[in-house]
C-alpha positions as CSV (number, residue, x, y, z in Angstrom):
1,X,-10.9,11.6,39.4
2,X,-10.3,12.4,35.7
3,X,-8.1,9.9,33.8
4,X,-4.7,11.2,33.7
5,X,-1.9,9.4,31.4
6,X,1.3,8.5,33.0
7,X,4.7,7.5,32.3
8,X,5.0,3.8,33.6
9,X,9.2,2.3,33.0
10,X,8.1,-0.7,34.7
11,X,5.3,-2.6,32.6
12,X,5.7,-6.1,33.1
13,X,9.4,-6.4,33.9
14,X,10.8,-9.1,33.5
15,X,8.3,-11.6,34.0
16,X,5.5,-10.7,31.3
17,X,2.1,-13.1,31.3
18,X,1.8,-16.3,28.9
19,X,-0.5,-14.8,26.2
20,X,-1.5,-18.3,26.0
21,X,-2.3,-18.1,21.9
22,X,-4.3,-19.9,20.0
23,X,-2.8,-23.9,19.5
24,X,0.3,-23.1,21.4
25,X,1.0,-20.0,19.1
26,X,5.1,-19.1,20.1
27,X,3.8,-15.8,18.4
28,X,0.7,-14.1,17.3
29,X,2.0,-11.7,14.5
30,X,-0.9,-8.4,12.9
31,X,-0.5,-6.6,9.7
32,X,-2.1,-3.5,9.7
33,X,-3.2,-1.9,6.1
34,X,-2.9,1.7,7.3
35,X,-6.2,3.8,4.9
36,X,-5.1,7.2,4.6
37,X,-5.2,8.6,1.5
38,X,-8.3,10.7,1.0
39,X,-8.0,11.6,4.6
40,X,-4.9,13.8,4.5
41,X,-4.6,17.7,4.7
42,X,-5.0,19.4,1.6
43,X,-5.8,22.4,-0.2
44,X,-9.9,20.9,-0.8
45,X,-10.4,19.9,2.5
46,X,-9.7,23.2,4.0
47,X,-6.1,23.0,5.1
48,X,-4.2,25.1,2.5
49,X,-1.4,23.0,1.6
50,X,-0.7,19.4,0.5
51,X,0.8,16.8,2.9
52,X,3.3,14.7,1.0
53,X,4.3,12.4,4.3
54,X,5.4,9.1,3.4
55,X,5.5,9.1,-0.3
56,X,8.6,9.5,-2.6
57,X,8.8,13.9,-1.1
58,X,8.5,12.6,1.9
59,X,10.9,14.4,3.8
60,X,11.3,17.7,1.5
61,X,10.2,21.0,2.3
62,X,6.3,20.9,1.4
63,X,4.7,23.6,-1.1
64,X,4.0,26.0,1.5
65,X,0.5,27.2,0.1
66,X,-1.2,26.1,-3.0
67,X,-1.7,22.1,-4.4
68,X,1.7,19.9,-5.0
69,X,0.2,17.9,-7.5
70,X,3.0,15.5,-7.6
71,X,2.4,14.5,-3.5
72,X,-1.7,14.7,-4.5
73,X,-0.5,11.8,-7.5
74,X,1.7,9.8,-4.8
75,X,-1.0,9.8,-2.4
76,X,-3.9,8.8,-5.2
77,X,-1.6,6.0,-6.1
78,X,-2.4,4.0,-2.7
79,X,-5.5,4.3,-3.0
80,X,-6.1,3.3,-6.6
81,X,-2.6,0.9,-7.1
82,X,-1.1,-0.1,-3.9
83,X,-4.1,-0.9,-2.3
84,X,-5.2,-3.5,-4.6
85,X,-1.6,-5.1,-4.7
86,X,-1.5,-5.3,-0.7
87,X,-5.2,-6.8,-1.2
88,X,-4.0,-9.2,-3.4
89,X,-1.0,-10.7,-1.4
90,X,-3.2,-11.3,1.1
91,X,-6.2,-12.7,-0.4
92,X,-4.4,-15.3,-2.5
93,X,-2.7,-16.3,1.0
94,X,-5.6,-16.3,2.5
95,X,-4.1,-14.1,5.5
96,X,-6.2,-11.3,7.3
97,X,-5.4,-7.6,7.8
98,X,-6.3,-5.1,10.0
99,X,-7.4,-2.1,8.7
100,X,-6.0,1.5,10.3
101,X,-9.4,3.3,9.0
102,X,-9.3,7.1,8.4
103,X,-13.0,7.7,7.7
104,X,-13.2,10.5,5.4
105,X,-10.6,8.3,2.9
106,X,-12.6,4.8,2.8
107,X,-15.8,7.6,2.1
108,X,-14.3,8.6,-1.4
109,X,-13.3,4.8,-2.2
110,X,-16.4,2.9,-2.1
111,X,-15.1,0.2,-4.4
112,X,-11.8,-0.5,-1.8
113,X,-14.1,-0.2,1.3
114,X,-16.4,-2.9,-0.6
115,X,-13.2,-5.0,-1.0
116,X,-12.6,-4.3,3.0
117,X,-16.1,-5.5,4.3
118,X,-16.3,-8.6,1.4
119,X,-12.7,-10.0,2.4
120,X,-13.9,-9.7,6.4
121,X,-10.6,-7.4,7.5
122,X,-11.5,-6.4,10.5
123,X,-11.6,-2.4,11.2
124,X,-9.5,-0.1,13.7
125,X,-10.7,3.9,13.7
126,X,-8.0,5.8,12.4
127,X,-9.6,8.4,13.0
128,X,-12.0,11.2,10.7
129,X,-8.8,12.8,9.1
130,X,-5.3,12.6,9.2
131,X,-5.0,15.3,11.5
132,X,-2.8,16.2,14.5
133,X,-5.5,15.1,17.5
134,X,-3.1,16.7,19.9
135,X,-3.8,20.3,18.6
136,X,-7.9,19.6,18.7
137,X,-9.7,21.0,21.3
138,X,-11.7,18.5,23.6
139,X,-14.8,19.2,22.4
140,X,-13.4,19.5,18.5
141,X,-12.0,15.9,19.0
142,X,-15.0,13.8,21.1
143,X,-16.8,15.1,17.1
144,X,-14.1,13.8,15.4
145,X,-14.5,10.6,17.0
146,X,-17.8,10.4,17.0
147,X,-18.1,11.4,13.1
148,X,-15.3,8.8,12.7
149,X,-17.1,6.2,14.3
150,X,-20.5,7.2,12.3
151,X,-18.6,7.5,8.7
152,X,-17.1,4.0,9.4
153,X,-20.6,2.4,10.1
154,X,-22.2,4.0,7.3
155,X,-19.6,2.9,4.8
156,X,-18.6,-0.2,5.5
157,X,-21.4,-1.8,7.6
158,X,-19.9,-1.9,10.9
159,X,-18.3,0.1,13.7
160,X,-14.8,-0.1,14.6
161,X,-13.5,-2.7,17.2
162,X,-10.3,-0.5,17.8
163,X,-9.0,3.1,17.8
164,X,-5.2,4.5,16.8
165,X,-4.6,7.9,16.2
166,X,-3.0,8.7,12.9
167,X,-0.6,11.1,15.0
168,X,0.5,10.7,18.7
169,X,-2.9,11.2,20.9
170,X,-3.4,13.8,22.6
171,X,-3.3,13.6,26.8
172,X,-7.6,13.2,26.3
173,X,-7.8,10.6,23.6
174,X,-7.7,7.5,25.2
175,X,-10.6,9.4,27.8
176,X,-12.5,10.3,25.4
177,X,-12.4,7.0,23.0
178,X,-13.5,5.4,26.7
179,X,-16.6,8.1,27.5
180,X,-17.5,7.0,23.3
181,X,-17.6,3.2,23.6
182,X,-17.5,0.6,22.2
183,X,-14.5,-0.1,21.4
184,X,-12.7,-3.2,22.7
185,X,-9.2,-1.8,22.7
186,X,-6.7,1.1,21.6
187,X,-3.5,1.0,19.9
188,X,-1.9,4.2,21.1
189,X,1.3,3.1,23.0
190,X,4.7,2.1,21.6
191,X,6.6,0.9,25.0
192,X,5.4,-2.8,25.1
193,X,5.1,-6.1,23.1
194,X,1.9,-7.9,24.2
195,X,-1.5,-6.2,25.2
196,X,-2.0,-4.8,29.1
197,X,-4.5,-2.8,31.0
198,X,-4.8,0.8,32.1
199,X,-8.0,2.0,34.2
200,X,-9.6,5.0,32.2
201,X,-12.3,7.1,34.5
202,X,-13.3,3.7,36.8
203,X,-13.2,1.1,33.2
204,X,-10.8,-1.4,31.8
205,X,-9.2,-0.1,28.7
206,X,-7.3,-2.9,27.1
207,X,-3.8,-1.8,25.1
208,X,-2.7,-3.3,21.6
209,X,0.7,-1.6,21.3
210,X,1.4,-0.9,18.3
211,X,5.1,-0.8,16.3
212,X,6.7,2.5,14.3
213,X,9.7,-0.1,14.2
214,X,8.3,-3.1,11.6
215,X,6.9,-0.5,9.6
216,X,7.2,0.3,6.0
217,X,7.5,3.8,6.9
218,X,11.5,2.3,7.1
219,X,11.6,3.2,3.1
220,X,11.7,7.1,4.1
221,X,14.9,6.6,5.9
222,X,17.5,3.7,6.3
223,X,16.0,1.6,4.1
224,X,16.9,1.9,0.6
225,X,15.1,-1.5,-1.0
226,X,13.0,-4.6,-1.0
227,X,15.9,-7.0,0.6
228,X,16.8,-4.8,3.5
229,X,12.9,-4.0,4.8
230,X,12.3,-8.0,4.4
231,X,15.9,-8.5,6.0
232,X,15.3,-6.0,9.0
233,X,11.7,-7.2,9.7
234,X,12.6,-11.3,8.8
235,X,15.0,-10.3,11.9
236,X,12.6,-9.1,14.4
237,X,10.7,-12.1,14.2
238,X,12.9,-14.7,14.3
239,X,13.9,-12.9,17.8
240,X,10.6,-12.8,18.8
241,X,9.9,-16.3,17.1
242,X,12.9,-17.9,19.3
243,X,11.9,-16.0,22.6
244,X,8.4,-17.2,22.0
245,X,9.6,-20.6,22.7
246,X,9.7,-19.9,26.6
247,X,7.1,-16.8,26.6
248,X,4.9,-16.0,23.8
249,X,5.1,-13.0,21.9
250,X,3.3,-10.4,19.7
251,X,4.3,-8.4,16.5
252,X,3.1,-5.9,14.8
253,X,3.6,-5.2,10.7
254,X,2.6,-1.3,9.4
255,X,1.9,-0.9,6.1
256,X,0.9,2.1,3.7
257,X,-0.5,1.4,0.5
258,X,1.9,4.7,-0.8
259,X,4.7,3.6,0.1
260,X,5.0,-0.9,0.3
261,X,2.0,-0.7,-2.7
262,X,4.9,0.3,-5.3
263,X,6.1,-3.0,-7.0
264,X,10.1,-2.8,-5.8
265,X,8.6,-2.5,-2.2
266,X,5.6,-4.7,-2.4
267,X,8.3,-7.7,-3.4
268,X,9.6,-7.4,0.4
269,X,6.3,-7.8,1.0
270,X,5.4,-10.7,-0.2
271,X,8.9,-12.4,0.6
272,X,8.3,-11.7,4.1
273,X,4.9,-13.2,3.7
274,X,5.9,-16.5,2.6
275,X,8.9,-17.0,5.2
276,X,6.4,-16.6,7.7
277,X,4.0,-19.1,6.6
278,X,7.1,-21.6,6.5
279,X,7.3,-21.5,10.4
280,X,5.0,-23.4,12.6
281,X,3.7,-22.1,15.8
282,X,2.8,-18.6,14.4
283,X,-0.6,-17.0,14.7
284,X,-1.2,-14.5,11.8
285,X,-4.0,-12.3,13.1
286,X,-6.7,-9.8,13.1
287,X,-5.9,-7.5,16.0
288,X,-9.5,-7.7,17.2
289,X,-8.6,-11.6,17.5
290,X,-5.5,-10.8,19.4
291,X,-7.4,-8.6,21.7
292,X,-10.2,-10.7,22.2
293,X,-8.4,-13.7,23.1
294,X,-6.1,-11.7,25.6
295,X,-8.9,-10.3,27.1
296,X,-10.3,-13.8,27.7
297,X,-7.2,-15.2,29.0
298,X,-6.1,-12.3,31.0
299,X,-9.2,-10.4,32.4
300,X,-9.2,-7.0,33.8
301,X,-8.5,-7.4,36.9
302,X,-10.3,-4.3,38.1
303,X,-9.4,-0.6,39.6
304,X,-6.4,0.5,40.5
305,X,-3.9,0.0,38.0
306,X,-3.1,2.9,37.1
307,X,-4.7,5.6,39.4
C-alpha cells in the first residue's frame, strides 16, 4: 500500500513518553541556522523574478518580472554578514547548530560551508532550491532530492542526517525522502513537541517537529525589536522549562541569517543565548543528537502506526 499522509488530532494525548534526555535534561532545546540565500528564485536561476521573503520587503508586492536588486542585496547580506555574526555567537559559546541546508546556496559559499564542516554543525537537507516541493512533479522532486543530497556531500564532506522542506511538503515528500535513504529523520510537521513515529511504505520514519512559532521569521510581523523576540521566545521556554520538571520537553529555535544576522536583531540573539545557559537541566542540541537519542530510547515499535 502506498504511503498516504494523514491528519492524526490525537498524537500522544495527554500522556506523552519521557524523552529521557541526556543527564536528566528537563529540556533538550535545537537552533537551526536556516542556509538559504543562494538558493532562492531569481531572475539567474531561471525563475524570472526576485524573491524578497524574509528580508526588510518582505511582505511587499515583489517586482513582478526583472531583478529587485535591493531584495538580491538583503538576501547577499546573510550570506556574507549575518552568517558570520550567528557563527560567531555560537562559537564563542561553544553551542552547536543545526544547519537547514539548501544545496545550491552552501555551493556558491565555499568559505561559510568550510566554517560549517570545521565547527562540526551537523547538516539537515533543505532541500536543492528554495522552491515550492508541493508544485514538483514526483519524478521532478525524487531529482531534487537526490541532487540535494549529492551537492551536500560534495560540498561539505558529508550527507545529510535530516530532511525539511523549505516550503510545506508535498503529500510525496516524506515517501520519497524514505524510497532515498538515509536519512535518520524529517522535520516536516508542526503539530507536536517531542519526536514520534509514522510508518512510510513498511519503514520507521522518525519525526523532529519543527517550530514556525520560536522563529525569527517573528520580525516580519508582530515583532517590532530585539526585546520583544528575546521576551516572546525567553517565554516559551520557561513554559516548557517548568513543564519539563514532570515530562521532559523539546524546543525548537529558527533562524535566518537575513533577518536575526542584522545587529538590532542579532542582540535578542545573543540575550536569549546567555539566559539559557544560566538554567541547569537544559540540553542545547544538534537535532541529529536529539533524534538519535530518542530513537534509542524509544524504538520503533514496528508496522502499523499509521496505516
Amino acid at each position: 500500500m502506498t504511503y498516504e499522509v494523514k491528519r492524526d488530532y490525537i498524537g500522544y494525548g495527554g500522556n506523552p513518553p519521557d524523552p529521557k534526555w541526556p543527564g536528566g535534561a528537563r529540556l533538550a532545546v535545537n537552533f537551526v541556522i536556516n542556509y538559504e540565500e543562494g538558493s532562492e528564485p531569481s531572475v539567474q536561476d531561471g525563475e524570472g523574478y526576485t524573491e524578497n521573503g524574509h528580508t526588510e520587503s518582505h511582505g511587499t508586492t515583489p517586482i513582478p518580472k526583472g531583478r529587485d536588486l535591493a531584495a538580491e542585496g538583503m538576501f547577499e547580506y546573510g550570506s556574507r554578514v549575518g552568517f558570520w555574526r550567528l557563527h560567531r555567537l555560537f562559537q564563542e559559546r561553544g553551542l552547536p547548530v543545526t544547519i537547514f541546508a539548501c544545496a545550491l546556496a552552501l555551493e556558491r559559499n565555499p568559505e561559510a560551508a568550510a566554517a560549517i564542516r570545521d565547527a562540526g554543525y551537523d547538516i539537515c537537507c533543505h532541500g536543492w532550491r528554495w522552491v515550492k516541493h508541493y508544485e514538483l512533479t514526483e519524478a521532478e522532486e525524487r531529482e531534487h532530492i537526490a541532487r540535494a543530497v549529492t551537492s551536500l556531500e560534495r560540498t561539505l564532506g558529508q550527507k545529510p542526517d535530516g530532511w525539511y522542506c523549505r516550503y510545506g511538503p508535498s503529500v510525496n515528500t516524506r515517501r520519497l525522502v524514505t524510497e532515498h535513504g538515509g536519512f535518520l529523520y524529517d522535520s516536516d510537521y508542526y503539530g507536536e513537541e517531542l519526536p514520534f513515529w509514522v510508518t512510510v511504505e513498511g519503514q520507521g520514519r522518525l519525526v523532529v517537529p519543527y517550530s514556525l512559532t520560536n522563529n525569527d521569521g517573528k520580525y516580519n510581523g508582530v515583532t517590532g525589536n530585539a526585546d520583544q523576540w528575546f521576551a516572546f521566545v525567553r517565554d516559551a521556554f520557561d513554559m516548557l522549562y517548568a513543564e519539563g520538571a514532570r515530562r521532559p520537553k523539546m524546543m525548537s529555535v529558527g533562524l535566518h541569517m537575513r533577518l536575526i544576522g542584522h545587529p538590532a536583531r542579532a542582540a535578542g540573539l545573543q540575550r536569549l543565548l546567555d539566559y539559557m545557559m544560566q538554567r541547569r537541566d537544559v540540553w542545547i542540541a544538534k537535532r541529529v543528537d536529539i533524534a538519535r537519542h530518542f530513537a534509542a530510547t524509544h524504538p520503533y515499535p514496528g508496522k502499523g502506526l499509521n496505516e
